[in-house]
C-alpha positions as a Markdown table, in Angstrom:
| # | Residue | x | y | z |
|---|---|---|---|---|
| 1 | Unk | 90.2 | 86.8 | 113.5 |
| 2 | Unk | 86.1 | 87.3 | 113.5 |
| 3 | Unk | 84.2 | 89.7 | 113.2 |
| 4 | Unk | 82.4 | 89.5 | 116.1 |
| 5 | Unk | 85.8 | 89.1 | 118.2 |
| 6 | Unk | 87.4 | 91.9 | 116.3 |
| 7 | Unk | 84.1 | 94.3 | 117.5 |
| 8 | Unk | 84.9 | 93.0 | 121.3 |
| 9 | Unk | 88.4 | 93.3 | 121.0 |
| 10 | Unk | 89.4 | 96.4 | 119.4 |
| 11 | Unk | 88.9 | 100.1 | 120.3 |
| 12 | Unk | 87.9 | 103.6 | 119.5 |
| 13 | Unk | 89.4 | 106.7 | 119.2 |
| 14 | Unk | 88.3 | 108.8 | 121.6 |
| 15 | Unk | 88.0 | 111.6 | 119.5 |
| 16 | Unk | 87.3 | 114.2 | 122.4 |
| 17 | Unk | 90.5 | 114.8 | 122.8 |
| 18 | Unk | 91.2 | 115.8 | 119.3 |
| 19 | Unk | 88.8 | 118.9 | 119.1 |
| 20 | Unk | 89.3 | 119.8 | 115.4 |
| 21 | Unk | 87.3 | 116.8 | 114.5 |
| 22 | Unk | 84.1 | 116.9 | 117.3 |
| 23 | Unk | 81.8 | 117.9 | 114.6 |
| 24 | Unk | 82.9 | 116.0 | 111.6 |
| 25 | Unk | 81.1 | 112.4 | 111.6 |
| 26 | Unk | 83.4 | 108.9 | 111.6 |
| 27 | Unk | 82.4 | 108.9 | 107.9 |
| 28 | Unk | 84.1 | 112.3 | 107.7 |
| 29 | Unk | 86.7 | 111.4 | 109.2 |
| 30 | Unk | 87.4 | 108.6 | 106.7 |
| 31 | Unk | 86.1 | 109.7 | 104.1 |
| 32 | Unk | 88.5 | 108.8 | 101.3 |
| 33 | Unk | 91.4 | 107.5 | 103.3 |
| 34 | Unk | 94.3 | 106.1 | 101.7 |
| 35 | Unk | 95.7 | 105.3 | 105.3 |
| 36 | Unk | 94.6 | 103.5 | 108.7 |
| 37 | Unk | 94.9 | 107.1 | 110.6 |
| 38 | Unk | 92.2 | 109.1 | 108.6 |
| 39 | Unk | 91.7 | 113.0 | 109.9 |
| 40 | Unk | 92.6 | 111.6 | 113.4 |
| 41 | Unk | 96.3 | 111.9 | 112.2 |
| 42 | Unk | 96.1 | 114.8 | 110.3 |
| 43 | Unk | 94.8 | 116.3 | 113.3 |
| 44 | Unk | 97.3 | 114.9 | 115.5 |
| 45 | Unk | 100.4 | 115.9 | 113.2 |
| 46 | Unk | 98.6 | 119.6 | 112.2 |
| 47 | Unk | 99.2 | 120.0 | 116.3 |
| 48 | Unk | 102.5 | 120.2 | 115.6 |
| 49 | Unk | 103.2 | 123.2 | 113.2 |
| 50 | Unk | 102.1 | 126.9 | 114.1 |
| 51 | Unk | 99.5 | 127.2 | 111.0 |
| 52 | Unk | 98.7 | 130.8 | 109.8 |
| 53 | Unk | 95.7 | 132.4 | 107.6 |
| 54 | Unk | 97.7 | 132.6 | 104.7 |
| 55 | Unk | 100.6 | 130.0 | 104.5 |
| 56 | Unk | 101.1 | 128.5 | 101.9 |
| 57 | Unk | 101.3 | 124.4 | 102.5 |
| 58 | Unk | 102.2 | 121.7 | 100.3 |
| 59 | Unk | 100.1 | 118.5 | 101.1 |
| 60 | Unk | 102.6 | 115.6 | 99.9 |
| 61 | Unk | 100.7 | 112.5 | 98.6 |
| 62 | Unk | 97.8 | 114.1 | 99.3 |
| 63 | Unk | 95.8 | 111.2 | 98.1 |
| 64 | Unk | 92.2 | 112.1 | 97.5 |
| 65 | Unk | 92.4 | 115.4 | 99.3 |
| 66 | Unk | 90.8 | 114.5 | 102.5 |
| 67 | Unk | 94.0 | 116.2 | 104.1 |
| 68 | Unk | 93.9 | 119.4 | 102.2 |
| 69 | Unk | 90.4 | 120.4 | 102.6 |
| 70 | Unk | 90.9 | 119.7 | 106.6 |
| 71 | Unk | 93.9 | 122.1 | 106.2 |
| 72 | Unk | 92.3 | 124.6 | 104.3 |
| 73 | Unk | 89.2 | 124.4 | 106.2 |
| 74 | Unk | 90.6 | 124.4 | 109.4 |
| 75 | Unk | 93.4 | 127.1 | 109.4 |
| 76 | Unk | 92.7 | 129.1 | 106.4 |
| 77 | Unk | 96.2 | 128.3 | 104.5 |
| 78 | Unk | 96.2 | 128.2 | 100.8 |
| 79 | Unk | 97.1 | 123.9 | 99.9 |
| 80 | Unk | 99.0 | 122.7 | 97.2 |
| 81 | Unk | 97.5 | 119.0 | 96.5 |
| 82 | Unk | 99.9 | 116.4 | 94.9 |
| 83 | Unk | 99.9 | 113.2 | 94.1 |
| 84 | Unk | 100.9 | 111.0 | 91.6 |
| 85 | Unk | 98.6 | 108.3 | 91.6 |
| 86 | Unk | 95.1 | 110.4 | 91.7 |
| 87 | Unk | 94.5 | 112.4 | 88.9 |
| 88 | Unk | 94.2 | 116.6 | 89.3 |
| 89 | Unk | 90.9 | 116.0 | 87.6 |
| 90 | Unk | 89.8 | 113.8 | 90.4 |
| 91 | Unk | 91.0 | 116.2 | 92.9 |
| 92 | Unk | 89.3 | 118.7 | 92.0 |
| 93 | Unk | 86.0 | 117.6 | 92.0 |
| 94 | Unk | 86.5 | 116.5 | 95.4 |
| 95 | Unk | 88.0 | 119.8 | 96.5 |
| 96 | Unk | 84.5 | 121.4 | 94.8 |
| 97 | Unk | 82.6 | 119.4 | 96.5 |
| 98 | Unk | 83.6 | 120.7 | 100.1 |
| 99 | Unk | 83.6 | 124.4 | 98.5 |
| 100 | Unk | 87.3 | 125.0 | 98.2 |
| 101 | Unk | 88.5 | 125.8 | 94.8 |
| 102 | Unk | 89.9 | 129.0 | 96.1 |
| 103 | Unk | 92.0 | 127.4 | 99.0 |
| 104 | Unk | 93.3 | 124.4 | 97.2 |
| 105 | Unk | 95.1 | 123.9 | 94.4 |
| 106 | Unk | 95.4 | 120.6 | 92.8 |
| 107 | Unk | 98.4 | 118.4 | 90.9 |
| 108 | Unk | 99.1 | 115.3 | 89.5 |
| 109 | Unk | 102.8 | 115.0 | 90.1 |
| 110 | Unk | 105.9 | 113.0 | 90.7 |
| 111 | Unk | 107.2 | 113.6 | 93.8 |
| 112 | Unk | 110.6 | 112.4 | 93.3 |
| 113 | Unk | 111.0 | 114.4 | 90.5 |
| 114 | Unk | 111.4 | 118.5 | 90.4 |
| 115 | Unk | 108.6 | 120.0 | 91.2 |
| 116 | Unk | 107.5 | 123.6 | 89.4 |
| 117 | Unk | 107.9 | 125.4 | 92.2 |
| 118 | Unk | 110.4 | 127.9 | 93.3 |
| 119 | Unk | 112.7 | 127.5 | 95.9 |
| 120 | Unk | 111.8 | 128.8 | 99.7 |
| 121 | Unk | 107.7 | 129.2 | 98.3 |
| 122 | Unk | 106.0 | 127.2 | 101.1 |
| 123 | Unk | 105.6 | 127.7 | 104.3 |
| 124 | Unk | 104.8 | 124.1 | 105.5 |
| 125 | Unk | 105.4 | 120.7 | 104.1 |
| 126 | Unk | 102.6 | 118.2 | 104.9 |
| 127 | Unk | 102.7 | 114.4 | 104.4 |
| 128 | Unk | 100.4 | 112.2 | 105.4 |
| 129 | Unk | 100.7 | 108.2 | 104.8 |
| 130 | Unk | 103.0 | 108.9 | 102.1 |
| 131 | Unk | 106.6 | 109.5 | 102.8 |
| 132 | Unk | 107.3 | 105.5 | 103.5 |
| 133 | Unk | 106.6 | 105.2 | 99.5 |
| 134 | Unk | 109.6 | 107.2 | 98.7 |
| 135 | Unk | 111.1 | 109.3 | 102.0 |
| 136 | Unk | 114.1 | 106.6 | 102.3 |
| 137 | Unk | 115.1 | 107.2 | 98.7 |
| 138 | Unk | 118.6 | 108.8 | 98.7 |
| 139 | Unk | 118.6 | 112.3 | 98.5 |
| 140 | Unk | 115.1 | 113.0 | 98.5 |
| 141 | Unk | 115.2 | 115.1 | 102.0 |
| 142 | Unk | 117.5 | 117.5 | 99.9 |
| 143 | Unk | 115.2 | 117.6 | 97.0 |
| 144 | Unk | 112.3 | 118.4 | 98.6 |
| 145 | Unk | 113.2 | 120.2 | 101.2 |
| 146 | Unk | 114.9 | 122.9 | 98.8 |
| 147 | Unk | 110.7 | 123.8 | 98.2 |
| 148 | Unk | 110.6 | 125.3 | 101.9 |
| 149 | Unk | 111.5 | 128.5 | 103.4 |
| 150 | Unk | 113.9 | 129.1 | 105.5 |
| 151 | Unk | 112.1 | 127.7 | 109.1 |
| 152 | Unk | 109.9 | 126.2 | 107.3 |
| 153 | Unk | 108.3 | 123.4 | 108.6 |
| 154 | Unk | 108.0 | 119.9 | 107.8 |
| 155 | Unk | 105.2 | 117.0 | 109.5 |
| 156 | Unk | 104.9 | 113.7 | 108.5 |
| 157 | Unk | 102.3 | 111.3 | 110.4 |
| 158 | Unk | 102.8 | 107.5 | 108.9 |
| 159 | Unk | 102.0 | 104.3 | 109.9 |
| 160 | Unk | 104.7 | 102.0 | 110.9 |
| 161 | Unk | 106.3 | 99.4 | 113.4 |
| 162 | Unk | 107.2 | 100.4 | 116.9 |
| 163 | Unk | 111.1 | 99.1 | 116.2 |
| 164 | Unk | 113.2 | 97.9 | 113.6 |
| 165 | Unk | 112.6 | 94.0 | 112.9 |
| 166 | Unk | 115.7 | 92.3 | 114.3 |
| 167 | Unk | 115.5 | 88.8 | 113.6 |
| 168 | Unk | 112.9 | 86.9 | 110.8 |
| 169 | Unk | 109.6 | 88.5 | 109.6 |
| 170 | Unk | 106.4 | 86.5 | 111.4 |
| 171 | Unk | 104.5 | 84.4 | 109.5 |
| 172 | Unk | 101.6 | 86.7 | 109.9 |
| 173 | Unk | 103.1 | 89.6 | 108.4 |
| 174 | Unk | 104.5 | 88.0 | 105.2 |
| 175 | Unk | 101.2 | 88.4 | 103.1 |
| 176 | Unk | 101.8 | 91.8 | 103.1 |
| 177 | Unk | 105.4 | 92.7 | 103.1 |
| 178 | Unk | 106.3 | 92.8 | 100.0 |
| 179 | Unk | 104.0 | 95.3 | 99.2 |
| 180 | Unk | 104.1 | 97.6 | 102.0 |
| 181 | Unk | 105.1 | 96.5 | 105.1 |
| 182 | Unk | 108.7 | 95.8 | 104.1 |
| 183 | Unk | 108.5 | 100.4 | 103.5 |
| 184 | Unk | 108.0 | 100.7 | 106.6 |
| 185 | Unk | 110.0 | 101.9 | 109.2 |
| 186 | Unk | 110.6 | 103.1 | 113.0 |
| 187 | Unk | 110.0 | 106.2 | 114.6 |
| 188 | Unk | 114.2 | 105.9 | 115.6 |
| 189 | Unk | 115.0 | 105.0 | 112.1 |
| 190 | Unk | 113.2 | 108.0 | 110.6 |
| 191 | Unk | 114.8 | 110.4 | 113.5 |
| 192 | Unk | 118.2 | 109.0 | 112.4 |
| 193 | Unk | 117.8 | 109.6 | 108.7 |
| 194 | Unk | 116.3 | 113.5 | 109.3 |
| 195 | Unk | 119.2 | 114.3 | 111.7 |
| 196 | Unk | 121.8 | 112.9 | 109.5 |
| 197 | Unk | 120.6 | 115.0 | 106.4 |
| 198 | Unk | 121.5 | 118.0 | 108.4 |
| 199 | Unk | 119.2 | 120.0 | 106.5 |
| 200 | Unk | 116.9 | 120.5 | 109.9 |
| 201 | Unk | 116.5 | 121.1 | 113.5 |
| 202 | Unk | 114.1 | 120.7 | 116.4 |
| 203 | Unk | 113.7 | 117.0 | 115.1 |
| 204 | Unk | 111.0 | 115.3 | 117.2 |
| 205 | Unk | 109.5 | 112.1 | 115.8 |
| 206 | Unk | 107.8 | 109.9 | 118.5 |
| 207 | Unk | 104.8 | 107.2 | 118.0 |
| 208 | Unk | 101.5 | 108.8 | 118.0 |
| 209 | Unk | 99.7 | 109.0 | 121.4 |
| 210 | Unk | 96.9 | 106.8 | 119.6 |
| 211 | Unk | 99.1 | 105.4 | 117.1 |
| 212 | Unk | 97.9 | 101.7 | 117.6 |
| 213 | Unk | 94.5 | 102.6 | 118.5 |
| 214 | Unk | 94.1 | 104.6 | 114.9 |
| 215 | Unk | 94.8 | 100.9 | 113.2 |
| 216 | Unk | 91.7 | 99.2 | 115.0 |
| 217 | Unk | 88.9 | 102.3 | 114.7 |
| 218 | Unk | 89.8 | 102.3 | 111.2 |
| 219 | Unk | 89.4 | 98.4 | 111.0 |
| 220 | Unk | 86.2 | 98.9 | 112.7 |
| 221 | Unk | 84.7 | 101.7 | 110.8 |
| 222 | Unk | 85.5 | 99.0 | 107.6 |
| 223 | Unk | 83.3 | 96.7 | 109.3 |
| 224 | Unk | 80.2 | 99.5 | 109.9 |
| 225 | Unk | 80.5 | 100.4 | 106.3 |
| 226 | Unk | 80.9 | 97.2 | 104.5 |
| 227 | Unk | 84.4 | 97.7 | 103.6 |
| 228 | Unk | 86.0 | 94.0 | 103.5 |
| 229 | Unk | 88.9 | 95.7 | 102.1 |
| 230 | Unk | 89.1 | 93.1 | 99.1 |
| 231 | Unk | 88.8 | 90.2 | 101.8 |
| 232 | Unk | 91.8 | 91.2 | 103.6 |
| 233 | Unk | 89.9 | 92.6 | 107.0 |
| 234 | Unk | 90.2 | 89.9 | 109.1 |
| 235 | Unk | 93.9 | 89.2 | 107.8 |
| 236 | Unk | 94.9 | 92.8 | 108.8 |
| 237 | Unk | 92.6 | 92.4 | 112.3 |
| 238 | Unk | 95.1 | 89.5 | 112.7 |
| 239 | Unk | 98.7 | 91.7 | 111.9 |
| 240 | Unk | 96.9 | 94.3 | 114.5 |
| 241 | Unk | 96.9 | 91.9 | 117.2 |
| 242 | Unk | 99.7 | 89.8 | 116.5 |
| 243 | Unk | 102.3 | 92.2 | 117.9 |
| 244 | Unk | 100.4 | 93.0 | 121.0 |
| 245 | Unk | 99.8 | 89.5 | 121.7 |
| 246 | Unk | 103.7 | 88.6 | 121.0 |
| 247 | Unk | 105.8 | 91.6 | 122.3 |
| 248 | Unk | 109.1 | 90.3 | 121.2 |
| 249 | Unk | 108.1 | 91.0 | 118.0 |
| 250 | Unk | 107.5 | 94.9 | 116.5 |
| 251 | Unk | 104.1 | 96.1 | 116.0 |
| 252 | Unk | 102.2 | 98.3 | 114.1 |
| 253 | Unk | 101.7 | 101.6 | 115.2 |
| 254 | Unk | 102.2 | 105.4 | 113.8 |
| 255 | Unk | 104.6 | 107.9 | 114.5 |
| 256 | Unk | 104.8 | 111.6 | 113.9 |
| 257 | Unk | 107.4 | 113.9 | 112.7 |
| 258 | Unk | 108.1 | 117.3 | 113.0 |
| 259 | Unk | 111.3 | 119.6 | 112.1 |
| 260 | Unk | 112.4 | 123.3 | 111.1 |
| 261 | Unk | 114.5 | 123.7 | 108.1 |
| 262 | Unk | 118.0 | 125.4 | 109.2 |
C-alpha cells in the first residue's frame, strides 16, 4: 500500500474520548512505544483497575517506561519497571527525564524467572504489549501471579487477531509470523487460559473499543515522523487492511484483560 492511500484510508484515534491523554501531544503519546497501541492502550486498560495514591504496581515488560511514568503520573502509585530487554540504566534516565525517580523504580529482569519480590507485595499487575512474548508459557500465570495480593488486580492490553486462525496463514501475513504474529492470540483464547488457571475471577477480556483503529494512527504517526519502520510500513499498512478487506480471514486488532486474584 502507498503512502498517500494509507493517509486516505486509515484513521485516527479520537482521543476525546480517552481524557487522560487530552493534554499529552501524539508524540507523547508514542513516545518510545514498543507497541501499535501507545498511551491510548495504557489508558484504555488503566480504565479497568480501581488505582489508588499509594499502590504499589508492577509494570510487566514495561519496555522504555512510557507506561510507568503515565501510571505514576496519572494516579500517584509507586511503579516497579521491568524488562528484560532494556537495560535499568536506560530506564532510569528516561524515568528522570519526566521527574519521577521517587515514583518509579526501575529493573532489568527475567520475567519468567523468580522475581525478588515477596509474595502478595503489589497491588496491581500491569502488562502492556508484552504478555504474548511469554503469557502462554506453562505455568507462568501461577508464577507471577504469586507476586499479587490477595484481590489484586491483573490488566493486560495486547495486540492480537480478532479469532483463532482456522485454516492456512495468508500470504500477506507470512513475513512476519515467525517472528511475532505466530504469539499471538485471541481475545477467547486468552479468556480460556485465565479461567482454566483458576487462580482468578471477574475475568473479562474483550477486544479494545479502538483496538483496530490503534494499528492505523500508530501507522500514521510513523509516516508524520519519518518512521519507515526499517522499510516495513507499507508491508504492515498492507496486514492492517488485509483482514478488513477479506473477513473470512482474522484480523488484527487488540484486546484487553482484566481479573481479581481469588
Amino acid at each position: 500500500m502507498e503512502i498517500a492511500e494509507i493517509k486516505k484510508r486509515f484513521r485516527r484515534v479520537d482521543l476525546e474520548k480517552y481524557p487522560q491523554l487530552r493534554s499529552l501531544t501524539r508524540d507523547q503519546i508514542y513516545d518510545g512505544k514498543m507497541g501499535p497501541g501507545g498511551l491510548i492502550l495504557a489508558s484504555e486498560m488503566s480504565s479497568k483497575v480501581p488505582f489508588q495514591k499509594g499502590m504499589r504496581v508492577m509494570d510487566l515488560g514495561c519496555g522504555k517506561g512510557g507506561t510507568s511514568i503515565f501510571l505514576a503520573q496519572t494516579y500517584g502509585v509507586t511503579v516497579y519497571a521491568i524488562d528484560l530487554w532494556i537495560s535499568a540504566n536506560e530506564l532510569f534516565k528516561n524515568i528522570q527525564t519526566a521527574n519521577c525517580e521517587n515514583k518509579i523504580l526501575p529493573f532489568n529482569l527475567d520475567t519468567t524467572k523468580d522475581l525478588p519480590f515477596p509474595d502478595g507485595y503489589f497491588d496491581v499487575i500491569f502488562c502492556m504489549d508484552a504478555l504474548h512474548y511469554f503469557g502462554a508459557n506453562p505455568g507462568f500465570l501461577a508464577q507471577i501471579s504469586k507476586y499479587l495480593k490477595q484481590s489484586g488486580y491483573l490488566v493486560v492490553g495486547n495486540p492480537c487477531f480478532d479469532r483463532e486462525f482456522e485454516t492456512a496463514v495468508p500470504k500477506v501475513y507470512e513475513a512476519f509470523w515467525a517472528d511475532e504474529f505466530s504469539k499471538y492470540h485471541s481475545p477467547k483464547w486468552w479468556e480460556t487460559l485465565v479461567k482454566e488457571s483458576r487462580i482468578f475471577s471477574d475475568v473479562l477480556v474483550e477486544e479494545a473499543r479502538d483496538g483496530v483503529i490503534m494499528w492505523e494512527d500508530a501507522l500514521l504517526h510513523d509516516i508524520e515522523t519519518n518512521n519507515t519502520k526499517g522499510g516495513r510500513l507499507e508491508a504492515d499498512a498492507d496486514e492492517i487492511a488485509f483482514g478488513h478487506d477479506n473477513p473470512q480471514y482474522p484480523y488484527l486488532t487488540h484486546y484487553i484483560l482484566s481479573c481479581r486474584k481469588k
